[in-house]
C-alpha positions as CSV (number, residue, x, y, z in Angstrom):
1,X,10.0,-2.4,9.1
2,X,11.1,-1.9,5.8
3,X,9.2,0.0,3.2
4,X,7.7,-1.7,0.7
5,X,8.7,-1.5,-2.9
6,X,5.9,-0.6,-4.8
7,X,7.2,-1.5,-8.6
8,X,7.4,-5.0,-7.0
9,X,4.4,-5.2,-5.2
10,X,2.7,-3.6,-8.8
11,X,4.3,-6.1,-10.6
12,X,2.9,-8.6,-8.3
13,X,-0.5,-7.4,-8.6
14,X,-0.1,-7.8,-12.5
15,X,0.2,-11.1,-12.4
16,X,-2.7,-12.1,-10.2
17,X,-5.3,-13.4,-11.6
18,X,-8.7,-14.6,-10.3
19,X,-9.1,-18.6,-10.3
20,X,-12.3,-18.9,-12.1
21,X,-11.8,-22.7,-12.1
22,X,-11.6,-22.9,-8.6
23,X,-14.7,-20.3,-8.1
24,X,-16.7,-23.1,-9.9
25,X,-16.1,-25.9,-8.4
26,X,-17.1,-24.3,-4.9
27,X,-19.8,-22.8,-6.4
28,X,-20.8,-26.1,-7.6
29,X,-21.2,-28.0,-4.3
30,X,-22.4,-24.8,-2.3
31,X,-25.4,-24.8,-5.6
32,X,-25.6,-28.4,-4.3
33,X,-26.2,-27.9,-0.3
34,X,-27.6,-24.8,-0.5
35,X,-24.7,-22.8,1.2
36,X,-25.8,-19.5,0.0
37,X,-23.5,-17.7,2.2
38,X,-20.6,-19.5,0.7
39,X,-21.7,-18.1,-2.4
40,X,-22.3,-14.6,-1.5
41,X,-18.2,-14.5,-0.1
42,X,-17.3,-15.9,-3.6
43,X,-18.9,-12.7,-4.9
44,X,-17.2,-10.4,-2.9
45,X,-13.9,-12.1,-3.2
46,X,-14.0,-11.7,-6.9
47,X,-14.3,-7.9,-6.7
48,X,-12.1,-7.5,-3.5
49,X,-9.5,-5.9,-5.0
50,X,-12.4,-2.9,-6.8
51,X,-10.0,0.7,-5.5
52,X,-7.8,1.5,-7.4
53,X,-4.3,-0.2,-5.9
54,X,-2.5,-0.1,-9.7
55,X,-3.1,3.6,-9.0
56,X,-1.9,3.8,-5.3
57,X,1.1,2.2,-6.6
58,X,2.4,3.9,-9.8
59,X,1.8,6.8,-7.6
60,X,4.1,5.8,-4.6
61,X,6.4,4.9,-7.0
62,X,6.8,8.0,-8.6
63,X,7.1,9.7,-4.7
64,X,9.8,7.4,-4.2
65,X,12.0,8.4,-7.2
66,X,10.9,12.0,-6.8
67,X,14.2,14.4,-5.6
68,X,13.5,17.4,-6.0
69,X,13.3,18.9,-3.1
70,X,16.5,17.2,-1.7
71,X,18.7,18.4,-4.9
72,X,17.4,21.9,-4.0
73,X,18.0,21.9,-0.8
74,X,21.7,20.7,-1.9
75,X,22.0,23.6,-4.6
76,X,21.2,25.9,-2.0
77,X,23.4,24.5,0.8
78,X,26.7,24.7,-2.4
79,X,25.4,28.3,-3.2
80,X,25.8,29.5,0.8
81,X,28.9,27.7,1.0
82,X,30.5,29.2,-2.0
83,X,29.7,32.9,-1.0
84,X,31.1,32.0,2.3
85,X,34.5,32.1,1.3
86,X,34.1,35.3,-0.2
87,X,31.3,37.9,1.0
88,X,30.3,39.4,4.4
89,X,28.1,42.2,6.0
90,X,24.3,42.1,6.5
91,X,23.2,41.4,3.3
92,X,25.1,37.7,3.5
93,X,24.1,37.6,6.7
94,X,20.7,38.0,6.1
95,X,20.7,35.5,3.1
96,X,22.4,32.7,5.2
97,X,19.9,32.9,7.4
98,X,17.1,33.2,4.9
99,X,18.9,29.8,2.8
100,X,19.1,28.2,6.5
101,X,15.2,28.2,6.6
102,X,14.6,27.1,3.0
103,X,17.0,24.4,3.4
104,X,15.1,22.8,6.9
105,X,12.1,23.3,5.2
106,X,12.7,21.9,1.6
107,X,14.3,18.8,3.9
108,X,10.9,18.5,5.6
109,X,9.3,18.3,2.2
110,X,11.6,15.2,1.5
111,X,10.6,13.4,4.8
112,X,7.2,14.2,4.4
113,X,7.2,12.3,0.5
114,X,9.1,9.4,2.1
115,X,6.3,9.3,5.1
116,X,3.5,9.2,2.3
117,X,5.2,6.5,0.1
118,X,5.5,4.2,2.8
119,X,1.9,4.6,3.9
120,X,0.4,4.3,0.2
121,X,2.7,0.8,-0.5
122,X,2.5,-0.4,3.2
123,X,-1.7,-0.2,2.5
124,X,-1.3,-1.2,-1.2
125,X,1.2,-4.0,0.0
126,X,-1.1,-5.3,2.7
127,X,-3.9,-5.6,0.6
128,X,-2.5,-7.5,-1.8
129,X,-1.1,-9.8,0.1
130,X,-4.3,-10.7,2.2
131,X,-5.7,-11.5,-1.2
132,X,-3.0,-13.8,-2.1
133,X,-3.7,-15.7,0.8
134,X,-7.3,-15.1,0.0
135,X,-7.0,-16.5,-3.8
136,X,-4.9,-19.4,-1.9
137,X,-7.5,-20.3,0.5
138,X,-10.0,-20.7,-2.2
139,X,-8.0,-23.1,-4.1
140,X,-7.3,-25.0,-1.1
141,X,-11.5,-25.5,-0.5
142,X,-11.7,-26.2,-4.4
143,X,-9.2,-28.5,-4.2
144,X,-10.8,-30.5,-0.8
145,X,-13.8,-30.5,-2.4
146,X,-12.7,-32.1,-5.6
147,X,-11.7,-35.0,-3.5
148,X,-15.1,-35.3,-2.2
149,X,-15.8,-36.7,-6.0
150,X,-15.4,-40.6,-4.5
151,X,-18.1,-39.6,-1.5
152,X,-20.3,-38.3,-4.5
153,X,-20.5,-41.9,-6.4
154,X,-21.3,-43.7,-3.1
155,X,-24.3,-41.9,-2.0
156,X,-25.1,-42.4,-6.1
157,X,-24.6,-45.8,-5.8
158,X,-26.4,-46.4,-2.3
159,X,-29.7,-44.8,-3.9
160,X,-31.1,-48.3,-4.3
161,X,-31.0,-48.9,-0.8
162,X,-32.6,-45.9,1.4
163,X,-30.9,-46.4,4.6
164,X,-27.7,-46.7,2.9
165,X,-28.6,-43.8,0.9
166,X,-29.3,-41.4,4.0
167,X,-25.9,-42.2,6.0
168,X,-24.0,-41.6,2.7
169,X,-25.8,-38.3,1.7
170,X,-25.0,-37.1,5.4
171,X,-21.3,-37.9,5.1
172,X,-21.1,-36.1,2.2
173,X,-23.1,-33.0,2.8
174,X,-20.6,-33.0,6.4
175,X,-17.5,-33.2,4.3
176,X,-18.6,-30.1,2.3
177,X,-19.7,-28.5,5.2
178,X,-16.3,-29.1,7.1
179,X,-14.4,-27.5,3.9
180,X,-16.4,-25.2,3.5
181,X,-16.3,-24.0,7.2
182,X,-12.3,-23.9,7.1
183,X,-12.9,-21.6,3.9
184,X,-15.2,-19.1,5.9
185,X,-12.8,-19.2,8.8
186,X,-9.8,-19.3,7.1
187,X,-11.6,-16.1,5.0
188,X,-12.5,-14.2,7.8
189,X,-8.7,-14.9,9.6
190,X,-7.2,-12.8,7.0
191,X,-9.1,-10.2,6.5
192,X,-9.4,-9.5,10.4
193,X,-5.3,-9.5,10.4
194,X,-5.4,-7.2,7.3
195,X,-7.8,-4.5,9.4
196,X,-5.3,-5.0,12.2
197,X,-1.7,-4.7,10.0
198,X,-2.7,-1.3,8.5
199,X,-3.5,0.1,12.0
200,X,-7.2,0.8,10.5
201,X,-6.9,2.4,7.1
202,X,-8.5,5.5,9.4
203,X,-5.3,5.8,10.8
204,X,-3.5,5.7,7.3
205,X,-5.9,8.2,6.0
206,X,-5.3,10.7,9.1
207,X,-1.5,10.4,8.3
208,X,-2.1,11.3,5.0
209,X,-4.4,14.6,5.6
210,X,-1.7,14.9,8.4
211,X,1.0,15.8,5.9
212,X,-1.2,17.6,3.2
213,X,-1.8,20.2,5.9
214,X,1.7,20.7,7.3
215,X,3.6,20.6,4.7
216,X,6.7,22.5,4.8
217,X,6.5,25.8,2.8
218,X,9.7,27.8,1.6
219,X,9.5,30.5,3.5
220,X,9.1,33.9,1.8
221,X,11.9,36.5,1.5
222,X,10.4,38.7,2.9
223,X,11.8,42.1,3.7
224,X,15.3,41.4,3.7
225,X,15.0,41.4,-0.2
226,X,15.7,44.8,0.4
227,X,19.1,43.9,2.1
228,X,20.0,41.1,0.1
229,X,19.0,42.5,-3.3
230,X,21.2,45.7,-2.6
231,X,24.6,45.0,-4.3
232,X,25.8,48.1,-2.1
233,X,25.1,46.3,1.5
234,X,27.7,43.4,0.2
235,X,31.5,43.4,1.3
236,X,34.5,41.1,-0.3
237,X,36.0,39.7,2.7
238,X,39.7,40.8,2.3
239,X,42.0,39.0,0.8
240,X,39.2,36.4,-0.9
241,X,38.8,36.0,-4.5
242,X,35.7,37.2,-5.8
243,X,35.6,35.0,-8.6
């Protein structure tokens, strides 16, 4: 799988906006039947998106331009290479080992900021996504239940004759019904295959601690700063320029 881009998937999120329209209209005829429930989804659905995903993504963002580490591994990896051609004895020795370390372990660093950018936009990504589908479904019911507006005038217009009026009334409060049972389902569809595309957000979030706690630390110097500090316990190699 790809990683996600998370400018995109910000910029996406920018344009979303919640269909207030549409949240009427359902609201309407579930005010009309008495779907309470209905209601109560409308509510959460306008708030689903409460964390903070803007955040999330600026964030990933700036882990997935971030370099650092990979352009100081790369000065060290020039610097070792240059003295190559020229110096010997212990004090190189021990350095080129010590550079040898700090490169694997400023390389790790890299990996590890890759690893926690895809997490943060594969979760960000997700979730916006299920509530594009979400904001979609809800327009769909709105939009199924504005065509109920022809069932509406005939129970009106059947009022003067009370059998009439019954069989209408119950073919319209069914039609409602039947959208707004596709609604819940189609709802609850989505936000079950969210939960199950992020492999849990537990899982994300034990990735996450995963990485604060190993991350790869430059190693320290340690005592062969006396070796490598010592201008004495460095030898040209012969014939090499020491420029």
């Amino acid at each position: 799988m790809t990683t996600p881009n998370p400018g995109q998937a910000a910029a996406e999120l920018a344009t979303m906006t919640y269909p207030e329209s549409a949240d009427a209209k359902i609201r309407e005829y579930a005010d009309l039947i008495g779907a309470h429930g209905i209601i109560g989804l409308l509510d959460k659905l306008r708030v689903f998106v409460a964390g903070d995903l803007e955040k999330a993504l600026r964030l990933a963002e700036v882990f997935a331009r971030e370099s650092k580490l990979k352009d100081a591994a790369e000065i060290v990896n020039d610097t070792k290479l240059s003295l190559t051609a020229a110096w010997r004895g212990d004090a190189f020795d021990q350095y080129s080992l010590y550079s040898g370390m700090a490169v694997d372990s400023l390389n790790k660093g890299q990996i590890s900021i890759a690893t926690l950018t895809k997490t943060m936009s594969t979760v960000a990504t997700t979730v916006i996504d299920t509530y594009k589908n979400l904001l979609l479904a809800l327009g769909n019911c709105a939009a199924n239940l504005a065509q109920l507006s022809g069932k509406f005038a005939i129970v009106m217009g059947s009022l003067l004759v009370p059998p009439l009026a019954a069989l209408s009334a119950k073919d319209f409060v069914d039609a409602i019904n039947s959208a707004f049972e596709k609604f819940w389902r189609d709802c609850n569809t989505l936000l079950g295959s969210m939960i199950t595309n992020i492999g849990a957000l537990v899982g994300s979030g034990l990735e996450l601690t995963v990485i604060e706690t190993t991350f790869p630390k430059i190693p320290d110097i340690g005592t062969s700063v006396e070796v490598v500090g010592e201008p004495r316990r460095w030898r040209i190699k012969p014939g090499a320029d020491p420029s």
